[in-house]
C-alpha positions in Angstrom: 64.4 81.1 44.2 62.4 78.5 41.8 64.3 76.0 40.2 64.0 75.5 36.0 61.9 72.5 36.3 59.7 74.8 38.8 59.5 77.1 36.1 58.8 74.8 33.3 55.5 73.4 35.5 54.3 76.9 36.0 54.8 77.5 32.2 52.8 73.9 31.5 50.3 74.7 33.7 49.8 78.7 32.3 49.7 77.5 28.9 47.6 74.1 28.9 48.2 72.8 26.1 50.1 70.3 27.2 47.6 69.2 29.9 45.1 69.2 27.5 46.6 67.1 25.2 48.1 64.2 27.9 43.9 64.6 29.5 43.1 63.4 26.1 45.2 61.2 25.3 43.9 59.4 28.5 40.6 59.6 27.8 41.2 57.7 24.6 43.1 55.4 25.7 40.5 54.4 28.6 37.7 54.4 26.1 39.2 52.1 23.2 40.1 49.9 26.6 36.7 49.5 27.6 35.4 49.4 24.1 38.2 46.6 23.4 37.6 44.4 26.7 33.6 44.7 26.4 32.8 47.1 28.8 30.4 50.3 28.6 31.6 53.6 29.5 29.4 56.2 31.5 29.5 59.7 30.1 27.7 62.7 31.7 24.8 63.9 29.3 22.0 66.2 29.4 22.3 66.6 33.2 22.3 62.5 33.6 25.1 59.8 33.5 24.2 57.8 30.9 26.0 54.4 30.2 27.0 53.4 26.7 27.9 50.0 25.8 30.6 48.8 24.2 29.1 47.9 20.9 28.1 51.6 20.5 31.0 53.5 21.6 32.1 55.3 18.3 35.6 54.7 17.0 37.5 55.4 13.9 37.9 52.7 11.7 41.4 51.7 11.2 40.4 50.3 7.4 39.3 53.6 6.7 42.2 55.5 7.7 
């Protein structure tokens, strides 16, 4: 006998969305941290990790928004 939350995780998980969107969400978050405090980020490229400093870590610009 699943409870509603139960069923509301087993709907989250079958549909993703949701997932996907807070594993974003994240990501950018962790990335404009580093890129704020000065620190590179290490990203997994062409079969290599590959570490990008801060200075080159793309990011919108808010003047252009």
């Amino acid at each position: 006998m699943a409870t509603e939350s139960q069923k509301d995780i087993a709907k989250i998980f079958d549909e993703r969305t949701l997932i996907e969107e807070a594993l974003n969400a994240a990501v950018r978050e962790a990335v404009l941290r580093h890129k704020q405090l000065g620190l590179p980020v290490v990203v997994w490229r062409d079969g290599k990790t590959v570490w990008i400093p801060p200075e080159e870590i793309p990011w919108p610009d808010p003047s252009q928004e």
